[in-house]
SERO-123458 format. One record per residue (C-alpha): residue number from 1; residue in one letter; chain; z, y, x. Coordinates in nm, 4 decimals, padded with zeros to 6 digits, m for minus. Each point is the difference from the previous one (the first is absolute). Example, Ala and Ser with C-alpha at 12.3 -4.5 7.8 and 13.67 -1.06 7.14 Angstrom:
<kolnus>
- pos  code  unit  c3  c2  c1
- 1  A  A  00.7800  m00.4500  01.2300
- 2  S  A  m00.0660  00.3440  00.1370
</kolnus>
This chain:
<kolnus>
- pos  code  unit  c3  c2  c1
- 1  X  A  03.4250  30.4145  13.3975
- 2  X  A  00.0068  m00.2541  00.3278
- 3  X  A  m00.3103  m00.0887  00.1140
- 4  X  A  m00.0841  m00.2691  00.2841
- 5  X  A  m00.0456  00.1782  00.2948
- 6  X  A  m00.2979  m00.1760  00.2283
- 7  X  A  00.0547  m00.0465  00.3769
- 8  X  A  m00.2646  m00.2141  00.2345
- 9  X  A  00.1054  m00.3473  m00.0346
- 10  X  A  00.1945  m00.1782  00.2985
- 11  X  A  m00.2388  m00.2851  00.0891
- 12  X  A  00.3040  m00.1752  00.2403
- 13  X  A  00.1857  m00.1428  m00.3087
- 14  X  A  00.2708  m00.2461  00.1085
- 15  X  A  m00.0111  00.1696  00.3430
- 16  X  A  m00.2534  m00.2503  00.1319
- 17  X  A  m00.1542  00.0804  00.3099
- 18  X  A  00.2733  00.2915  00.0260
- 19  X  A  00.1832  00.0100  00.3553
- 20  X  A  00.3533  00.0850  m00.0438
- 21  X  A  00.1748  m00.1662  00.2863
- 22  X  A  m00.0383  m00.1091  00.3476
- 23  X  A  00.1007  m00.3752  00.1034
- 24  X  A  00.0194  m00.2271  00.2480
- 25  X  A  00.1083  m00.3194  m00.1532
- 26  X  A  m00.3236  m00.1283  m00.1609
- 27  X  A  m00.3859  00.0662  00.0049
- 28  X  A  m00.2537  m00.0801  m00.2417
- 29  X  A  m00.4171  00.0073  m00.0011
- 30  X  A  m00.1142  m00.0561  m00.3629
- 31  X  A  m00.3297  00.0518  00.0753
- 32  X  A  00.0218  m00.2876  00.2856
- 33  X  A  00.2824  m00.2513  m00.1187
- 34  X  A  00.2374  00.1023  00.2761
- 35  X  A  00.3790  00.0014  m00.0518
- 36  X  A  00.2175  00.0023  00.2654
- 37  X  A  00.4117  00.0566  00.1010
- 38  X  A  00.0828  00.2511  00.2485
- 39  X  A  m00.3671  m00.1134  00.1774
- 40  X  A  00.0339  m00.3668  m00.0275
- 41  X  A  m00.2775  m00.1755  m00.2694
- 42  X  A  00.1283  m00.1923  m00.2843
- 43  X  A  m00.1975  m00.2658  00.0796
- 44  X  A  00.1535  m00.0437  00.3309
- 45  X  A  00.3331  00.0460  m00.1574
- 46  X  A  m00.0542  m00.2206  m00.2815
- 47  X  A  m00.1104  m00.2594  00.2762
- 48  X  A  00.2791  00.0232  00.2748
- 49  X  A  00.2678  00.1837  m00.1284
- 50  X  A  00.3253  m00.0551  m00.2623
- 51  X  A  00.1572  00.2099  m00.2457
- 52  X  A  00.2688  00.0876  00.2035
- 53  X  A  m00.2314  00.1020  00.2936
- 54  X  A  m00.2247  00.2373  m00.2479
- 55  X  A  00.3218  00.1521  m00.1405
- 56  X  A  00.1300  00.0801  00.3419
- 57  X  A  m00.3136  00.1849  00.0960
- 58  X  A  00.0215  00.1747  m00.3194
- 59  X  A  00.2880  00.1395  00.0211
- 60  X  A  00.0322  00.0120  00.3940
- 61  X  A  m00.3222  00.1403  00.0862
- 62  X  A  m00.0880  m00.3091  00.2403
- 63  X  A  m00.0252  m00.3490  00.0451
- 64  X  A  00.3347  m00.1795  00.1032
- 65  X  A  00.0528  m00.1331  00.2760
- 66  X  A  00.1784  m00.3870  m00.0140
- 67  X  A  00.3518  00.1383  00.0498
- 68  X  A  m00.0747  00.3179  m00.2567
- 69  X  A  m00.1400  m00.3197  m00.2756
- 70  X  A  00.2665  m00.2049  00.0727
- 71  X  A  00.2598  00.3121  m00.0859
- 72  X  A  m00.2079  00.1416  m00.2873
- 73  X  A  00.0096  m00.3255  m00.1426
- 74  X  A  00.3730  m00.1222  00.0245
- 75  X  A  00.0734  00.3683  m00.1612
- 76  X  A  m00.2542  m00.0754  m00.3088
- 77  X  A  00.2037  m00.3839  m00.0590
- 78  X  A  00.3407  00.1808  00.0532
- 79  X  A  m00.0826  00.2244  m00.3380
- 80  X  A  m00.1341  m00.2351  m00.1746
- 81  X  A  00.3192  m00.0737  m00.2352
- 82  X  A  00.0031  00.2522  m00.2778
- 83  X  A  00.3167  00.1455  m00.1580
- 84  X  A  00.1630  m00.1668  m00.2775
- 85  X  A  00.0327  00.2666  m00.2393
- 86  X  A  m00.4581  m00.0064  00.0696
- 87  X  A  m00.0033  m00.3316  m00.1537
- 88  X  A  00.3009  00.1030  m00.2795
- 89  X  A  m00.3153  00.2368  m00.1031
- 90  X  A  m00.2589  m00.2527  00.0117
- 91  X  A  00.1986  m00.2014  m00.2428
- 92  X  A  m00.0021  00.3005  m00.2382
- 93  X  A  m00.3178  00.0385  m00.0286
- 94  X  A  m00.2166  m00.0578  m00.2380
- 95  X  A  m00.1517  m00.3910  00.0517
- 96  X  A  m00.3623  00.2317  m00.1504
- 97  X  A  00.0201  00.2432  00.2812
- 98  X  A  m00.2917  00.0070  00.2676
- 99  X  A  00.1202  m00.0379  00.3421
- 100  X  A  m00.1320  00.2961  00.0988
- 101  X  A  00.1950  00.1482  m00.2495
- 102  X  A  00.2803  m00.1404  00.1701
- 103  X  A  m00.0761  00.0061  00.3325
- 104  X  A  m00.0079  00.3854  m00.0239
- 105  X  A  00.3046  m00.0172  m00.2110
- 106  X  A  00.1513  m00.1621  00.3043
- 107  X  A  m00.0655  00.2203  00.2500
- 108  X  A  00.2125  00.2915  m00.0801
- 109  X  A  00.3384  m00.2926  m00.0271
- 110  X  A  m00.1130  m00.0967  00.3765
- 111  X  A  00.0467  00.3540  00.0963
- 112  X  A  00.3555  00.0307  m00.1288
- 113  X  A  00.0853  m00.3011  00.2300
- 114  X  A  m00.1903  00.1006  00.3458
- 115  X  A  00.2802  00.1320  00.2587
- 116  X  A  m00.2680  00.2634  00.1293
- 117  X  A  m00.0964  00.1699  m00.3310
- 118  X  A  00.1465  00.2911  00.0952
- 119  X  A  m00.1448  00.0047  00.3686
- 120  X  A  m00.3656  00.1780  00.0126
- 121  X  A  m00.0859  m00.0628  00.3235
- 122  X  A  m00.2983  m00.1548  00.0921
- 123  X  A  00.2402  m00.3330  00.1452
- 124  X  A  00.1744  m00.0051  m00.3393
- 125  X  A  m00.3371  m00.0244  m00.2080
- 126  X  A  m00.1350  m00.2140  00.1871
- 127  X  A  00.3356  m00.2377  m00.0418
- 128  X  A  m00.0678  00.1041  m00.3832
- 129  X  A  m00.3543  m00.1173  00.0510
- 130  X  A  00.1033  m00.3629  00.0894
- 131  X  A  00.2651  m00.0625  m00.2156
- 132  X  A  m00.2281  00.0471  m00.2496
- 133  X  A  m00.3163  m00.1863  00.1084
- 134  X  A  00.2662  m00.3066  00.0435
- 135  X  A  00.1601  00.0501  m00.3438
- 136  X  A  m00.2937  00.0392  m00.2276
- 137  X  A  m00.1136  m00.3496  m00.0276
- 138  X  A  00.3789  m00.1189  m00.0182
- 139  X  A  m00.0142  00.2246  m00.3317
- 140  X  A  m00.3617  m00.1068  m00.1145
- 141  X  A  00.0892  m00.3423  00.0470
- 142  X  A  00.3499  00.0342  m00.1819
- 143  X  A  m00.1512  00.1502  m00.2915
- 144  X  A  m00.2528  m00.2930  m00.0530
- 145  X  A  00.2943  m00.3115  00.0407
- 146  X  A  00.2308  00.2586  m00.2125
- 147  X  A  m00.3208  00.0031  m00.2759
- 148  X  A  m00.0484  m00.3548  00.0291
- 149  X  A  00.4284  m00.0654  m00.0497
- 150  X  A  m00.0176  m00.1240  00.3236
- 151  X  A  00.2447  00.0279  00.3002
- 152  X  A  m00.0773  00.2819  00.2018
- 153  X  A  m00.1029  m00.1209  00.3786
- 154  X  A  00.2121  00.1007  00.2865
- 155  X  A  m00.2580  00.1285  00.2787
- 156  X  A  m00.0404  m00.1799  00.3135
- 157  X  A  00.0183  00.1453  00.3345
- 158  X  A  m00.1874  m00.2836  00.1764
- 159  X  A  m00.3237  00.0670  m00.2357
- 160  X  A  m00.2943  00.2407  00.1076
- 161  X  A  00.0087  00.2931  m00.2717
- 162  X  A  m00.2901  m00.1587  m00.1732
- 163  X  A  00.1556  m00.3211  m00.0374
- 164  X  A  00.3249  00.1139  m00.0924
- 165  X  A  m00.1648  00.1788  m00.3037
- 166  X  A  m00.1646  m00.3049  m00.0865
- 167  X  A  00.3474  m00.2334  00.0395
- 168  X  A  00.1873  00.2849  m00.1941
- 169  X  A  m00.2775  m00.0275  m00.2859
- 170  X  A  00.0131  m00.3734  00.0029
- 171  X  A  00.3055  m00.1318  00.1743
- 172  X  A  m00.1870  m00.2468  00.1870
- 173  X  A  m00.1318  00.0629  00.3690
- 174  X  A  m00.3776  00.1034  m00.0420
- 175  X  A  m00.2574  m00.2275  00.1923
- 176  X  A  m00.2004  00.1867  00.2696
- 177  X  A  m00.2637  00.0637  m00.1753
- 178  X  A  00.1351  00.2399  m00.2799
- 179  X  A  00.2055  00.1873  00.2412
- 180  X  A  m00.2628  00.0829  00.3031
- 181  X  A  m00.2220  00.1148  m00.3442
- 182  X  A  00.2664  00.2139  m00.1153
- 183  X  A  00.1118  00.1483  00.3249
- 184  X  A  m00.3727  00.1044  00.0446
- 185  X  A  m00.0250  00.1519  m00.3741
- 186  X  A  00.2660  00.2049  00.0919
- 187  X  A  m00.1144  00.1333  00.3422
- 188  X  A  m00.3235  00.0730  m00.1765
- 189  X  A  00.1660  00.1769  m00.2793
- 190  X  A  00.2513  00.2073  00.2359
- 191  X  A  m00.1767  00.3340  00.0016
- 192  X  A  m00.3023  00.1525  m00.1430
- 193  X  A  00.0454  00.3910  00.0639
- 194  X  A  00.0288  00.2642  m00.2859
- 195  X  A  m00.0546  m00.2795  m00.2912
- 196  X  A  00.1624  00.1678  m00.3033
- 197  X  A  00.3521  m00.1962  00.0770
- 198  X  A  00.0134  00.1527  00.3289
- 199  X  A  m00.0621  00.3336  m00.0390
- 200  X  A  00.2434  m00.0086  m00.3259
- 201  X  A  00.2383  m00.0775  00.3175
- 202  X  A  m00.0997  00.2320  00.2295
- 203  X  A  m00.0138  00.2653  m00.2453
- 204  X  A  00.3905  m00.0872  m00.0716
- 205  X  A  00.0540  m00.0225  00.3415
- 206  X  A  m00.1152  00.3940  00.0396
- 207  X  A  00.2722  00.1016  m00.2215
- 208  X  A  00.2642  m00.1432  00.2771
- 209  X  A  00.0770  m00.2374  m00.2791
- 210  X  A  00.1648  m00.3780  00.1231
- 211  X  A  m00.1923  m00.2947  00.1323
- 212  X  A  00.1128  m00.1921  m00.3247
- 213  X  A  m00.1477  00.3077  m00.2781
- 214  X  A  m00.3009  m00.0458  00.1856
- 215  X  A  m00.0907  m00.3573  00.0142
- 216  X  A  00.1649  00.0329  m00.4067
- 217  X  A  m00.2792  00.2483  m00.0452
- 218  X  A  m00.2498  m00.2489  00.1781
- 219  X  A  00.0939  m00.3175  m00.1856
- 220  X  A  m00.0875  00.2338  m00.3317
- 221  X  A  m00.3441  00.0812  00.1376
- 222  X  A  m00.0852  m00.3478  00.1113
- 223  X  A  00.1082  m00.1217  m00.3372
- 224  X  A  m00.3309  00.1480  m00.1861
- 225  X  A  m00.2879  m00.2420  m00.0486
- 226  X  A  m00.2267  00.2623  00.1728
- 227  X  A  00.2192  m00.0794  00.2834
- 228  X  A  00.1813  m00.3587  00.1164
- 229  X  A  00.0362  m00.0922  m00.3758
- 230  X  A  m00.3795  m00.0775  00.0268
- 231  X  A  00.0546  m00.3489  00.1802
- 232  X  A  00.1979  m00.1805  m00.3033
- 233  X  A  m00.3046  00.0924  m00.2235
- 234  X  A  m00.2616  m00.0983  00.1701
- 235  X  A  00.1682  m00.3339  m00.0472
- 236  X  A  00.0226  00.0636  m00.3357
- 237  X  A  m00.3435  00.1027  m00.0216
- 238  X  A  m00.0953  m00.3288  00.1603
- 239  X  A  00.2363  m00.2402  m00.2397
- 240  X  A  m00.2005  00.2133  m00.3038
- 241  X  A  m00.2916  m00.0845  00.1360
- 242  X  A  00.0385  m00.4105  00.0286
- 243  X  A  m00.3147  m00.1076  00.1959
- 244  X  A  m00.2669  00.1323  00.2191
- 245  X  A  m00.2648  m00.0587  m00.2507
- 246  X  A  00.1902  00.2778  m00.2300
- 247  X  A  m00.0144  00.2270  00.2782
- 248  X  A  m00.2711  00.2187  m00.0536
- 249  X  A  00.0230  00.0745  m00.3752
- 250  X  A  00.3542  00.0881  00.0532
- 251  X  A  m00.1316  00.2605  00.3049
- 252  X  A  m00.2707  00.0683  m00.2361
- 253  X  A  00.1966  00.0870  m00.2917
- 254  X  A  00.2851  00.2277  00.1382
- 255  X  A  m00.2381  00.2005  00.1910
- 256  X  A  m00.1762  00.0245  m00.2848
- 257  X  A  00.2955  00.1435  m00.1686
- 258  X  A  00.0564  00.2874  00.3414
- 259  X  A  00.2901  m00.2316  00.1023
- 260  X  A  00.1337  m00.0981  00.3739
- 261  X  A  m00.0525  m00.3538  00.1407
- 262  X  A  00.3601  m00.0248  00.1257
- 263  X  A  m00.0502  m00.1107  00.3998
- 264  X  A  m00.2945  00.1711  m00.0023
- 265  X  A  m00.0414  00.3804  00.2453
- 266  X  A  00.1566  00.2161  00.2042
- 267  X  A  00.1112  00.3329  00.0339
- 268  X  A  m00.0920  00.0066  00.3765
- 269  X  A  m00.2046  m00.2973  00.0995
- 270  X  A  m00.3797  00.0483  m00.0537
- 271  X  A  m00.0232  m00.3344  00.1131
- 272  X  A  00.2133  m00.3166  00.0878
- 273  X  A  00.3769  00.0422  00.0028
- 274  X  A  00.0782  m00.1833  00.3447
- 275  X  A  00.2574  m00.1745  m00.1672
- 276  X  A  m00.1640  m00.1255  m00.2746
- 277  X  A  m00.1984  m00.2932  00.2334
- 278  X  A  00.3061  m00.1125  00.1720
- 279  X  A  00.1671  m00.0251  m00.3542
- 280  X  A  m00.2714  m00.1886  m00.1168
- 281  X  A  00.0261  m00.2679  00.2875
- 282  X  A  00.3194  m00.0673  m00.0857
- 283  X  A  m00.0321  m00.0325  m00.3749
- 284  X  A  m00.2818  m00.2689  00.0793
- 285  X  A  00.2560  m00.1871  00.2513
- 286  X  A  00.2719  00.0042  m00.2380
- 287  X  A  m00.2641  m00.1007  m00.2882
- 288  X  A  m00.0980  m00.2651  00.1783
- 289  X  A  00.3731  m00.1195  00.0623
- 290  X  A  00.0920  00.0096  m00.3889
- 291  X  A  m00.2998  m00.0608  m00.1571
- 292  X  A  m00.0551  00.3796  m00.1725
- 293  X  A  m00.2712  00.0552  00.1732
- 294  X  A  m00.1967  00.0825  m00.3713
- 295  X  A  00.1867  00.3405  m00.0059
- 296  X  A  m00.2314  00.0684  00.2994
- 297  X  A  m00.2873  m00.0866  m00.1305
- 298  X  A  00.1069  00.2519  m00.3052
- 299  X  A  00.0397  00.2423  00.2242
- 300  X  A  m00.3185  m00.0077  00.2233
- 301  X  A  m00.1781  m00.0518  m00.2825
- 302  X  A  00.1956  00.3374  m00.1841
- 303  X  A  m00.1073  00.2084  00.3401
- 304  X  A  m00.3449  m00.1555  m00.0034
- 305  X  A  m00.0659  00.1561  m00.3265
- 306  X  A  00.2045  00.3084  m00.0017
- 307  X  A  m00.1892  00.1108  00.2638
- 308  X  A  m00.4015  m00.0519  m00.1004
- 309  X  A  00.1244  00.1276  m00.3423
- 310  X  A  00.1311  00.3651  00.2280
- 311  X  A  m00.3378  m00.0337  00.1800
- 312  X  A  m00.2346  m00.0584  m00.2957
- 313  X  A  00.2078  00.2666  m00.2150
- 314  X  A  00.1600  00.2726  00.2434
- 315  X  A  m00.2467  m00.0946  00.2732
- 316  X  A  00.2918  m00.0499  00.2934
- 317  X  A  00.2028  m00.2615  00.1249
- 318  X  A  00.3968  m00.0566  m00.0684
- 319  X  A  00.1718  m00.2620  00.1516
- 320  X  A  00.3369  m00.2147  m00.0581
- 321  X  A  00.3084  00.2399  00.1245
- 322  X  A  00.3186  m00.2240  00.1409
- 323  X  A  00.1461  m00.0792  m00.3553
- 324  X  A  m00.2964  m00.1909  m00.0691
- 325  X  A  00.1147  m00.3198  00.2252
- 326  X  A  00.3698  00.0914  00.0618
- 327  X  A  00.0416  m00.0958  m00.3437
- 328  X  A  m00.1519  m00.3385  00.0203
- 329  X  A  00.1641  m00.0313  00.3216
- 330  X  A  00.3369  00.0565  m00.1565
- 331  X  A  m00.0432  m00.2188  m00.2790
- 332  X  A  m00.1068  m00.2782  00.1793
- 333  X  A  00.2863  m00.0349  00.1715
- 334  X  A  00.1873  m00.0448  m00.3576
- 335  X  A  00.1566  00.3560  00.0200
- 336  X  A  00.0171  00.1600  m00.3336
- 337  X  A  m00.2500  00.3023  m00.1201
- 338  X  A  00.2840  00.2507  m00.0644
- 339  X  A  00.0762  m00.0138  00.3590
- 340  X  A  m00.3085  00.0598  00.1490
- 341  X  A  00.0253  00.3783  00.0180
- 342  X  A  00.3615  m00.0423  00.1162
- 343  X  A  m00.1088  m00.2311  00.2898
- 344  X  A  m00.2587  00.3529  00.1074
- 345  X  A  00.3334  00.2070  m00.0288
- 346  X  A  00.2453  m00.2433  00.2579
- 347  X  A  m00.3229  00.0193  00.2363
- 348  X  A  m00.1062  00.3276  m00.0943
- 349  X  A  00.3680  00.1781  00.0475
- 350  X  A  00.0082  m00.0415  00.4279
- 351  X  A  m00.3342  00.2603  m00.0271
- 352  X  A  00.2115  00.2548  m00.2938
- 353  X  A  00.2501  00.0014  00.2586
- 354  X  A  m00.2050  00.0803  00.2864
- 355  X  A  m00.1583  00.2581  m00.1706
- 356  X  A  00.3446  00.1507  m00.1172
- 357  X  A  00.0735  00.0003  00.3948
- 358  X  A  m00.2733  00.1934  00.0845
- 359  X  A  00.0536  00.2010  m00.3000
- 360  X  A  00.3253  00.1177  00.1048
- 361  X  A  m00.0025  m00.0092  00.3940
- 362  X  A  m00.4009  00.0342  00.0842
- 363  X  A  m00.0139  00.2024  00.3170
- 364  X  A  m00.1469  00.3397  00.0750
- 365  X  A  00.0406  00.0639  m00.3655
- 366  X  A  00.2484  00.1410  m00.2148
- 367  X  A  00.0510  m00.2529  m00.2183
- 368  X  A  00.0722  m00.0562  m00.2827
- 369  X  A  m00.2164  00.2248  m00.1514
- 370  X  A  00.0240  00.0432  m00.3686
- 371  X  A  m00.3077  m00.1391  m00.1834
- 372  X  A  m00.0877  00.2238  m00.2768
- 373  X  A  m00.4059  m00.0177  m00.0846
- 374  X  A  m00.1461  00.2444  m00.2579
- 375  X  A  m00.1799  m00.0928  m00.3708
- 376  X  A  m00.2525  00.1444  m00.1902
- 377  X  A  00.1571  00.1599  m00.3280
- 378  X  A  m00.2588  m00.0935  m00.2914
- 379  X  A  00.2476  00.0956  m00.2825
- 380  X  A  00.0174  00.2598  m00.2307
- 381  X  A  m00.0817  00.3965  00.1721
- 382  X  A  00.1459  00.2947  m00.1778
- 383  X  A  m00.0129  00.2320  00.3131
- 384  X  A  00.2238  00.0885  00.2793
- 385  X  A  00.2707  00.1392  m00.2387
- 386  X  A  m00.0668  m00.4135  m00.1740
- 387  X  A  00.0508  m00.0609  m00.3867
- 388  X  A  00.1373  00.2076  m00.2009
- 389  X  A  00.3441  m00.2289  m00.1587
- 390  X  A  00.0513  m00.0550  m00.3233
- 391  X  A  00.3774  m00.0677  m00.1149
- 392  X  A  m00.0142  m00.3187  m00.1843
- 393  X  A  00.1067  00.1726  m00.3306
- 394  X  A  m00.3356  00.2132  00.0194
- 395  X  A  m00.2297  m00.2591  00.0848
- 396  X  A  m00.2613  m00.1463  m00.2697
- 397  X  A  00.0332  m00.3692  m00.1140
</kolnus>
């Protein structure tokens, strides 16, 4: 007869607050609000840097230097154009697909067209690495015209990479406004260590599997709305909602029922997510500029409640995590919910990459080392010899 055999319980579930790599790209204090890239704050990133800059020290290991920008950034509009037979697949698609759906669809068709696929030296992934930060918003912003039976937009290679996504989505050339807020929604989404999309890449990566099965395996991790798919429903959440006066009942009510506020906590912060202020500044600039301003109001008013309900029930404080405003950000500037999460990915994939890198050529290390962690077996016990098998003929009804 199997029994359940009984084992102490592994408190660690999820592997939170488990150290299973070193790295040097990026550096987070929950406990204090700090994030920073390879040393330098997000704030001061956020502030005086661009996209391109970030994703250079992300994958480089340093700041650039004007002539190193200049380079970095004439290589990222040269790959910009995407192969036909990328946008032949677009066009099959289903118009009900999710972009993330196809953006990690599309990955593994980029692969068959890069000339150093076959090359795994550190030069040739990084090559890899911006062919595909350059090409992911030409495919993101394909797939929307191609839903919308509209032309698909030819990239531009006298557009920032912000801008160009925007022009791509929109065929018209952004105002200033838009694109400086995007370019700085991107450097702030660029890397966040081992979230669960990353380490689903790194833990690819330690199989000596491609750059492109990795970042595949990342776009499926960021997909989950425990992950990036978080910052379409908070929107949602907010749209349900209607008004700030129906605020609190709505709070009320679904933590009444042991449900999430969407927007709402944080794996690692214990306080402010640095990101989540500077997000918020802009979402009030852009409110002001086209008169949405009320979906702020929603939301202060959603994070003014959801956390004195926390402290009156669960006696602690949580605080909005960087879907919260990204969301509202986003959808102030007229882009559609179902891209939100996709936006996080075409930002998000410079700090996959760089993690890949140091996956697979991090010094004084023998890398990549296979990633293999243990469970705790709670199933049936029948001994060390286990059950005793039935054939099927023999076995009761």
């Amino acid at each position: 007869m199997a029994v359940q055999i009984c084992y102490p319980r592994i408190k660690n579930i999820g592997l939170r607050g488990i150290r299973v790599a070193d790295t040097k790209i990026s550096y987070i204090d929950g406990m204090k609000g700090v994030l920073q890239y390879r040393g330098f704050r997000i704030e001061d990133l956020a502030k005086y840097s661009t996209y391109e800059e970030v994703a250079h020290l992300l994958i480089y290991g340093h700041l650039p230097s004007r002539a190193e920008l200049e380079a970095f950034d004439t290589r990222l509009r040269e790959a910009r154009m995407v192969p036909p037979e990328i946008l032949d697949a677009l066009r099959g698609r289903a118009k009900t697909a999710s972009s993330m759906n196809v953006l990690q669809g599309a990955v593994p068709i980029l692969s068959d067209h890069d000339p150093d696929f076959v090359d795994n030296s550190k030069e040739a992934v990084q090559a890899q690495t911006v062919r595909l930060i350059a090409r992911l918003p030409t495919v993101l912003a394909a797939w929307k015209r191609i839903c919308n039976g509209e032309e698909v937009v030819v990239p531009r290679s006298d557009l920032g990479h912000a801008a160009n996504f925007l022009y791509m989505l929109t065929a018209e050339e952004p105002h200033e406004l838009p694109a400086s807020i995007l370019d700085v929604c991107l450097v702030l989404h660029a890397d966040h260590t081992f979230n669960a999309s990353t380490f689903a890449a790194r833990e690819v990566a330690s199989t000596r599997a491609h750059l492109y099965a990795c970042i595949t395996a990342a776009l499926g991790a960021l997909s989950g709305e425990l992950h990036g798919g978080a910052n379409d429903r908070v929107i949602q959440m907010f749209q349900k909602i209607g008004s700030p006066e129906k605020v609190a009942g709505y709070v009320k009510a679904r933590l009444d029922a042991g449900e999430r506020i969407m927007g709402m906590g944080h794996a690692v912060y214990k306080t402010m997510d640095p990101r989540v202020p500077i997000l918020l500044e802009m979402a009030l600039e852009l409110g002001e500029k086209s008169e949405e301003s009320f979906w702020i109001k929603i939301a202060k008013k959603v994070h003014e409640v959801t956390q004195a309900e926390f402290k009156a029930r669960k006696g602690r404080e949580i605080y909005p995590n960087v879907d919260f405003y990204s969301g509202i950000t986003y959808y102030q500037m007229g882009i559609d919910p179902d891209l939100f999460t996709s936006i996080f990915a075409i930002s998000r994939v410079a700090g996959w990459c760089a993690h890949v890198i140091e996956e697979k050529f991090a010094e004084a290390q023998e890398k990549p080392v296979l990633y293999r962690p243990t469970a705790e077996y709670i199933g049936d016990y029948c001994g060390p010899q286990g059950c005793k098998f039935v054939p099927l003929k023999e076995r009761k009804n």
